[in-house]
FIRO-177692 format. One line per field, with one value per residue: residue number from 0; x, y negated, z of N, C-alpha, C in turn. Coordinates in pm, 1 decimal, always signed. Layout:
<pts>
k	(NUM; ...) $
neast	(X; ...) $
nnorth	(Y; ...) $
nup	(Z; ...) $
caeast	(X; ...) $
canorth	(Y; ...) $
caup	(Z; ...) $
ceast	(X; ...) $
cnorth	(Y; ...) $
cup	(Z; ...) $
</pts>
This chain:
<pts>
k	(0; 1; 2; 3; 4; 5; 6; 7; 8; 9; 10; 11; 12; 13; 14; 15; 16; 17; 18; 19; 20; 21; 22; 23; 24; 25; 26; 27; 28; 29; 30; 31; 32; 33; 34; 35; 36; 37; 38; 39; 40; 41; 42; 43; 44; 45; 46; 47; 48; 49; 50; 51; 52; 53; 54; 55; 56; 57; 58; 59; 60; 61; 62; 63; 64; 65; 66; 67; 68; 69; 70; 71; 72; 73; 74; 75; 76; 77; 78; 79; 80; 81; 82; 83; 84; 85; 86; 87; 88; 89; 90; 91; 92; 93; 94; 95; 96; 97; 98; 99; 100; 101; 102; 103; 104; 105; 106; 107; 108; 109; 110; 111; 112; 113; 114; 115; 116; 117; 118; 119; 120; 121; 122; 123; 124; 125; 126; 127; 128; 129; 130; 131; 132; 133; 134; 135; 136; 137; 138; 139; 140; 141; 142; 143; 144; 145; 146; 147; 148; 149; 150; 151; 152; 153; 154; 155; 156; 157) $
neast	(-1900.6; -1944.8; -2085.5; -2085.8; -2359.2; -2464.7; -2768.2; -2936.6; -2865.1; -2837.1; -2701.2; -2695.6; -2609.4; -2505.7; -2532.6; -2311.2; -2259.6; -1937.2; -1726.4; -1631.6; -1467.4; -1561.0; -1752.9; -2009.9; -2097.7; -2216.5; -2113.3; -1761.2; -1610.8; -1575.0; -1412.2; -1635.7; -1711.8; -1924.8; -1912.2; -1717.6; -1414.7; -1125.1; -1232.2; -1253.3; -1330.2; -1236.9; -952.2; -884.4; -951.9; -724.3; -508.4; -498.5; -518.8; -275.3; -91.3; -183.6; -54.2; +261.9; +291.8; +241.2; +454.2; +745.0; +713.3; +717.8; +1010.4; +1124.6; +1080.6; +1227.6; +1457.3; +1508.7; +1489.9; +1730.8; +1923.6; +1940.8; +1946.6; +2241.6; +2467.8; +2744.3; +2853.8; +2912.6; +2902.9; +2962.7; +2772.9; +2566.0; +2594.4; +2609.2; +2369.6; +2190.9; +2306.4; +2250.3; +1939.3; +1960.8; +2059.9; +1849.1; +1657.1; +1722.6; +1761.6; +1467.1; +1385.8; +1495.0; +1366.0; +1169.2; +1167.0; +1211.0; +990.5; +861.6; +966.7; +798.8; +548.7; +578.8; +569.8; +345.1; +189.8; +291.4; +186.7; -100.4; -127.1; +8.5; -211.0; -243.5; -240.2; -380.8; -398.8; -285.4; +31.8; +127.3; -81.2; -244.0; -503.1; -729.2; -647.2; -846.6; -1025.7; -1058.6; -794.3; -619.0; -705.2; -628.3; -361.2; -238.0; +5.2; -18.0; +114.8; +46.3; -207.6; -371.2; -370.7; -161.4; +38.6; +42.4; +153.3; +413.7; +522.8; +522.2; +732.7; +914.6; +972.8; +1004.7; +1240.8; +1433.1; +1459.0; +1623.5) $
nnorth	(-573.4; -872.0; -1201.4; -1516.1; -1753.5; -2111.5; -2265.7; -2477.1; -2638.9; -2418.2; -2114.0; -1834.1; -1487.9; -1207.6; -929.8; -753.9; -484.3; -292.1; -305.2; -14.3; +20.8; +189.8; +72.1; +130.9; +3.0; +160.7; +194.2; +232.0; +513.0; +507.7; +578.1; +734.9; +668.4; +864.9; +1124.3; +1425.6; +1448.3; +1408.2; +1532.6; +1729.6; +1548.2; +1299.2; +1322.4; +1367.7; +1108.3; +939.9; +1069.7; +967.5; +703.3; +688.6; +781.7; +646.2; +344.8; +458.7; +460.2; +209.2; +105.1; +261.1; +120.0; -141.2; -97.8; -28.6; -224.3; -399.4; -328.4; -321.7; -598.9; -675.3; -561.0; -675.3; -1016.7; -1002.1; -1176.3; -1422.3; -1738.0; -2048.0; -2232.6; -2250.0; -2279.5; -2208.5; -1925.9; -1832.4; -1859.3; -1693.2; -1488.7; -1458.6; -1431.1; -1207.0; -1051.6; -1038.8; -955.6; -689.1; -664.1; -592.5; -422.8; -173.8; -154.4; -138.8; +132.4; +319.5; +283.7; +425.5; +690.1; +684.8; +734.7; +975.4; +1178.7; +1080.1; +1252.4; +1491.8; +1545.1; +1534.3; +1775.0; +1981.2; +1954.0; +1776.6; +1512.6; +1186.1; +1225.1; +1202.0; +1129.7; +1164.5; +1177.1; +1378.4; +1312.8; +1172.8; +965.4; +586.2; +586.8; +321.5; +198.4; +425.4; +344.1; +74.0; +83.5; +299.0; +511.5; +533.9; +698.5; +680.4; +671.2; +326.9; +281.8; +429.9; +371.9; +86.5; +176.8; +246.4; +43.0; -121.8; -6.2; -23.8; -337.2; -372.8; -204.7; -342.6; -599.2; -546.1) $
nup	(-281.3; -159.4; -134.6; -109.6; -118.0; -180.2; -132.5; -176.5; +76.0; +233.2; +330.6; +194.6; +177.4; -69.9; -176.7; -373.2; -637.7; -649.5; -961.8; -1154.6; -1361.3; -1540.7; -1676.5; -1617.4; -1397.5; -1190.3; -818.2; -685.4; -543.2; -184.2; +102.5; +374.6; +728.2; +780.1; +702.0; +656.6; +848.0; +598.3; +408.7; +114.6; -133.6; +22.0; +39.9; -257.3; -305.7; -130.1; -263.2; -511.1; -445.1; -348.4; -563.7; -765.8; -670.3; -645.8; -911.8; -1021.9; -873.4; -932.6; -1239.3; -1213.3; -1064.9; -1339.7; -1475.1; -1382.0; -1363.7; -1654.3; -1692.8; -1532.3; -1668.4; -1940.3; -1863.3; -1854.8; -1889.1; -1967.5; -1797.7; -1826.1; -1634.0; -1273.5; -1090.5; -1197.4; -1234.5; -988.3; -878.0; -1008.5; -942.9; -675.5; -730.9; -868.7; -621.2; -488.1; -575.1; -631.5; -373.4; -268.3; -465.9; -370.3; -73.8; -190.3; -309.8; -68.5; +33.4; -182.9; -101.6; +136.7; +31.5; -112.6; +127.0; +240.8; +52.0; +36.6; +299.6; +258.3; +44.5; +249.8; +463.6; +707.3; +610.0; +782.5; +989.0; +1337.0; +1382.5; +1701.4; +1874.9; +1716.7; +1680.5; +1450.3; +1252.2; +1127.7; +873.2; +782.7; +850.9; +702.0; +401.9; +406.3; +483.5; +345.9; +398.2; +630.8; +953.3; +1229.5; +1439.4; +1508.2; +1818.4; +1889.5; +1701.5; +1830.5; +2115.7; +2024.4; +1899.5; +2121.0; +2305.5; +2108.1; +2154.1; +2413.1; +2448.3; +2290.3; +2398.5; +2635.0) $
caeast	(-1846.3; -2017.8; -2050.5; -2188.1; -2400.7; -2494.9; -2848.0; -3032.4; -2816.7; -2820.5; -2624.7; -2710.1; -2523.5; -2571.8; -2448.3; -2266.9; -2119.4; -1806.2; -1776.3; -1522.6; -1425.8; -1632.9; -1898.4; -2161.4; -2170.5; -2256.5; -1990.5; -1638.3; -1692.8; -1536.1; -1467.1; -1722.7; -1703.1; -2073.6; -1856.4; -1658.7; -1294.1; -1066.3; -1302.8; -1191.3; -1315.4; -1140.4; -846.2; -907.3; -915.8; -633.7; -404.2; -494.4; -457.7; -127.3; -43.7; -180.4; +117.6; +339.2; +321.1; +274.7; +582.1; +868.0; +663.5; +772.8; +1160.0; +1212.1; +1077.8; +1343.0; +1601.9; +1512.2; +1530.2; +1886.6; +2034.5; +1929.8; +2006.9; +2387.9; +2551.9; +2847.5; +2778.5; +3019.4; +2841.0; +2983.2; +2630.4; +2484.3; +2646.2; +2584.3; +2222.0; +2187.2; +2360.4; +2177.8; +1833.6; +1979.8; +2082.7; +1725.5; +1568.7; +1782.9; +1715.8; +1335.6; +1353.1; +1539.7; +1257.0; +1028.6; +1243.5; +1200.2; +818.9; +809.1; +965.5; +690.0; +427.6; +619.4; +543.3; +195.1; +137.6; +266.5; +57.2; -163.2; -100.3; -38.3; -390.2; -176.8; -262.3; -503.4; -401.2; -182.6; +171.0; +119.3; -196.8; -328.7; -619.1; -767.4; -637.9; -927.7; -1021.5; -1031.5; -638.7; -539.0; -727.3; -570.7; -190.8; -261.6; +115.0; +11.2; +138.5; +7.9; -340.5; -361.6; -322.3; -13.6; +120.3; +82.3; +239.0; +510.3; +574.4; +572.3; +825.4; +1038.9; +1010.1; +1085.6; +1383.2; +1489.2; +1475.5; +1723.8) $
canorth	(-707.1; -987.6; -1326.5; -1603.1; -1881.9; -2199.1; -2282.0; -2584.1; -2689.1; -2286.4; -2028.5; -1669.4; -1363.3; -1177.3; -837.0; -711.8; -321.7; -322.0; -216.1; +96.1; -13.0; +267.2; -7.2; +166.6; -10.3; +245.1; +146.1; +328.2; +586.8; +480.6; +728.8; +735.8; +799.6; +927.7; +1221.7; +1479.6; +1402.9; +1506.7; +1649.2; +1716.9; +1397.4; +1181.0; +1367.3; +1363.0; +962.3; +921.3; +1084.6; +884.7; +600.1; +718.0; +824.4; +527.1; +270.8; +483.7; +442.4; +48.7; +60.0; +250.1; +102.1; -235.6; -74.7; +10.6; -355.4; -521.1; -268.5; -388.5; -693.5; -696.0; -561.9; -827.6; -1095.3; -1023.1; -1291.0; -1568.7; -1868.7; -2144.6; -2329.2; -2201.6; -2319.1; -2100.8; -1783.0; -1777.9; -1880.1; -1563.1; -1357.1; -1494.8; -1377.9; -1017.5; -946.8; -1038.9; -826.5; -524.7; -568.8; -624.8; -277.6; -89.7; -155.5; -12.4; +291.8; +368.0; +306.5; +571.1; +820.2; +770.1; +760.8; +1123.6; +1260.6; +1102.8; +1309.6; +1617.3; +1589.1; +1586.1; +1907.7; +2051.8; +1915.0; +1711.6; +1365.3; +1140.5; +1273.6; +1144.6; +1259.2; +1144.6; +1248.0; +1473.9; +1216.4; +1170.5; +796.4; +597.9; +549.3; +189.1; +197.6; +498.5; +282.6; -42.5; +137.2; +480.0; +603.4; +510.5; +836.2; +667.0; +591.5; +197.1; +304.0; +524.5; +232.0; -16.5; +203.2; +237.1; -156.0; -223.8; +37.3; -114.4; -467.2; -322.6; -175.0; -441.0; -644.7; -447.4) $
caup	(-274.1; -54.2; -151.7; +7.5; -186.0; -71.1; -205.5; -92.1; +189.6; +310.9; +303.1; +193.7; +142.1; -169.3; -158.0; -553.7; -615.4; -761.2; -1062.3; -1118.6; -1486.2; -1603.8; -1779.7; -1602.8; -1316.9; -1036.7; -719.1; -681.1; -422.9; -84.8; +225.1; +471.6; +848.7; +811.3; +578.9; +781.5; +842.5; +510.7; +297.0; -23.7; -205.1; +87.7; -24.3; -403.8; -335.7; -132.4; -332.3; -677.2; -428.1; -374.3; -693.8; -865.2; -630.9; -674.0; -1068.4; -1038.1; -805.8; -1059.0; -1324.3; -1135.0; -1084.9; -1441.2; -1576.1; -1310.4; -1440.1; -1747.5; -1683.3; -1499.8; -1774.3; -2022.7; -1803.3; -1767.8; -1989.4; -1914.5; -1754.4; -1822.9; -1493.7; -1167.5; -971.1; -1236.6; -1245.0; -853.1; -826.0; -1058.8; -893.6; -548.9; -754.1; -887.4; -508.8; -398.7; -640.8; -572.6; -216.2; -280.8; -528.6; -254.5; -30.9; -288.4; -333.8; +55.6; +9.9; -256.3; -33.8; +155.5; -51.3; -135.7; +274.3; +262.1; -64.5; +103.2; +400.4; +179.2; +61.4; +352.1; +507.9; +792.6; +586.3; +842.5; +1122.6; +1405.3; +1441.4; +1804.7; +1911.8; +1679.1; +1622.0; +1307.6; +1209.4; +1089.7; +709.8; +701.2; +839.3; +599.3; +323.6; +401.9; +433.9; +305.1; +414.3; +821.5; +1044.7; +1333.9; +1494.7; +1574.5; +1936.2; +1871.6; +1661.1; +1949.2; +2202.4; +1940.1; +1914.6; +2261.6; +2319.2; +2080.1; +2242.9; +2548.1; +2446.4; +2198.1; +2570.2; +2685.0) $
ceast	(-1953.4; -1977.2; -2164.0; -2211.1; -2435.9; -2632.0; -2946.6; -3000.9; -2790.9; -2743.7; -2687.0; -2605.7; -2577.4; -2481.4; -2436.4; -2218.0; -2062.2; -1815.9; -1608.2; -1410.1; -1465.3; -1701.3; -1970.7; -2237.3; -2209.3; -2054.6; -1891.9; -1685.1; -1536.0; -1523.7; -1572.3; -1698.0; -1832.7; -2039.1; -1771.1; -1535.2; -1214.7; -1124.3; -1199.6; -1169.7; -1267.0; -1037.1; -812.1; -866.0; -807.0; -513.0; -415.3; -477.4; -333.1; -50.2; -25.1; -52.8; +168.8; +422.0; +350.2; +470.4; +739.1; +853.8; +748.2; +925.8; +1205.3; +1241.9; +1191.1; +1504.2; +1631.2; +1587.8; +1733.0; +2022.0; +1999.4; +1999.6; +2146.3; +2466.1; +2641.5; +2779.5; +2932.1; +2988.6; +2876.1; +2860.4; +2565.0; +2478.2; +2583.7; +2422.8; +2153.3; +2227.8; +2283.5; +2045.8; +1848.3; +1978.5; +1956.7; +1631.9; +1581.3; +1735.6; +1574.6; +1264.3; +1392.9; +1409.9; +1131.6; +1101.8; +1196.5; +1001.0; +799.3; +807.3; +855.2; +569.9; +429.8; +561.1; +412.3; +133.7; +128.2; +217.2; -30.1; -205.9; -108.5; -105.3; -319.7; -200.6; -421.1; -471.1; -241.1; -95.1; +198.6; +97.5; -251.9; -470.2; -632.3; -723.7; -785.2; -935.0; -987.7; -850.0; -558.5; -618.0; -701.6; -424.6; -226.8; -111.0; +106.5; +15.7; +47.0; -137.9; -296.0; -322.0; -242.8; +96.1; +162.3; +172.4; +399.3; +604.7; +603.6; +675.0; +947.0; +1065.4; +1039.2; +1229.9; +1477.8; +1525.7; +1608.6; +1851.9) $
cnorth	(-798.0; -1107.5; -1415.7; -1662.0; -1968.1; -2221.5; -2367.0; -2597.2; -2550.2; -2215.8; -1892.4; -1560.4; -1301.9; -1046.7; -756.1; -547.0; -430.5; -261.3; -130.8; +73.7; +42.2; +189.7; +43.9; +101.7; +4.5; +195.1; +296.2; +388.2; +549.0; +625.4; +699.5; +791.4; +869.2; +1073.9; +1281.7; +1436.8; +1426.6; +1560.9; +1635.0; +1585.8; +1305.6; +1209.1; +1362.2; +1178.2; +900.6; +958.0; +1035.8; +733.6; +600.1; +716.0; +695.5; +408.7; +317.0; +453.6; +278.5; +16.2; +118.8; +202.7; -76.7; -216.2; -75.2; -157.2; -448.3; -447.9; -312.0; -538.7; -764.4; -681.1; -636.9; -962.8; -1112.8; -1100.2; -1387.1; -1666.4; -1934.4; -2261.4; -2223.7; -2153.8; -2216.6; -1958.5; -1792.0; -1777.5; -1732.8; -1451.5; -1361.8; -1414.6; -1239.5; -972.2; -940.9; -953.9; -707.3; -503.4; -545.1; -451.1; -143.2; -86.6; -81.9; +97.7; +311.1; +363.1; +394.1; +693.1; +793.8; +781.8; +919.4; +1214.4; +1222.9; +1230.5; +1440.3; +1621.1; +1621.0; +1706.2; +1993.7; +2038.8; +1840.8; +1551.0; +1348.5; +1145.8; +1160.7; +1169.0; +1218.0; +1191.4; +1331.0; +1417.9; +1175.7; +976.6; +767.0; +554.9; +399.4; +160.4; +292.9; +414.3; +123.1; -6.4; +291.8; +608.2; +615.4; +659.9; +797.4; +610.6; +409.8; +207.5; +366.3; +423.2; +117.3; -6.1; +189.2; +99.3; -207.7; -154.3; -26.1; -246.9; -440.6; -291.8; -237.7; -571.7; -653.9; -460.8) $
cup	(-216.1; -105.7; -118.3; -98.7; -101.6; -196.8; -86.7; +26.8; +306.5; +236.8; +272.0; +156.4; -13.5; -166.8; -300.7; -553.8; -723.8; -873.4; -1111.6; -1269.9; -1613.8; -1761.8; -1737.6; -1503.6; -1155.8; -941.1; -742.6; -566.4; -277.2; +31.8; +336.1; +598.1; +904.3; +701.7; +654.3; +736.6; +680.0; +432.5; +126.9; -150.8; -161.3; +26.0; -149.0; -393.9; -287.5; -177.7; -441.1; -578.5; -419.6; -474.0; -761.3; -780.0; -660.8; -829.6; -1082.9; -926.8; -908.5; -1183.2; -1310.1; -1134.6; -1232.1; -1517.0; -1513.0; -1375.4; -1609.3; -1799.0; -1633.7; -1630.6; -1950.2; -1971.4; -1776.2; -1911.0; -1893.4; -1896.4; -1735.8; -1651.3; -1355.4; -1031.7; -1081.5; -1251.6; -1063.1; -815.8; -943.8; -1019.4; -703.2; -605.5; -758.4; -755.6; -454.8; -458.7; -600.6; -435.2; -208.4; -361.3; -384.9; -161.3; -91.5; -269.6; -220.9; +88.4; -82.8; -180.0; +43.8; +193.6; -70.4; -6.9; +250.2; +180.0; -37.5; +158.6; +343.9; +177.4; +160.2; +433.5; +668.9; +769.4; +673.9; +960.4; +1205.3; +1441.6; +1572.9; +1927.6; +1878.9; +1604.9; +1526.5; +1335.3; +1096.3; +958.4; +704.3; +718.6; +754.2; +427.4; +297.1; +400.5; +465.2; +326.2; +565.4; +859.0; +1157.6; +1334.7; +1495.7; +1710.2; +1976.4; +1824.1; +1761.3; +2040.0; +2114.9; +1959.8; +2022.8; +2326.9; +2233.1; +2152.6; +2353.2; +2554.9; +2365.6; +2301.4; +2567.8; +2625.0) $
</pts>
């Protein structure tokens, strides 16, 4: 973690580890591209990153399912029965969206497995850590992705 101070009209940096929750201290271990592609501990970490969304995300579905079905009572107010039923549909569509991010969280997980996670279903090119550690489900390189996008606007043109 990096944080700037200001001390006596200057600025310095001050550079902090994080701390892992351990209590001990020592930093969480990060991937390195000074670490060969995939090694086992990249792999070991992106699948508990995986793992661990995945849990905050049906963990997230069950408390809204929860929630929906508490919430279903009469409403003598016409403006209120609808502005409730305006929220439930935005939830549902908002969970749905998760659901389709689980599946795939599910394909990253297999790649995984079958040693295909990282890579580019494009090129072949190893995608780089900081983009599989900022969206850990990406198939594509950044430069596979781009071509991607501008093919759609092209044909979204059209």
């Amino acid at each position: 973690m990096v944080e700037r101070k200001k001390t006596n009209g200057r600025r310095r940096t001050v550079k902090r580890r994080r701390n892992n929750g351990s209590g001990n201290g020592r930093s969480e271990y990060r991937p390195s591209p000074d670490e060969p592609f995939m090694n086992a501990r990249q792999r070991a970490y992106f699948r508990k990153k995986l793992l661990d969304w995945r849990e905050e995300i049906l963990r997230l579905n069950r408390e809204t399912l929860h929630h929906l079905h508490e919430g279903t009572s009469q409403y003598s107010d016409v403006a209120d029965r609808a502005t409730t039923e305006a929220e439930r549909a935005l939830e549902l569509r908002a969970r749905d969206r998760q659901r389709k991010l689980v599946a795939k969280i599910d394909a990253a997980l297999e790649r995984i497995e079958d040693g295909t996670y990282g890579y580019c279903e494009v090129t072949g090119e190893p995608i780089s850590l900081r983009r599989l550690d900022a969206r850990p489900i990406a198939t594509l390189s950044i430069e596979a992705q781009e071509q991607h996008e501008q093919r759609e606007r092209v044909y979204r043109d059209d």
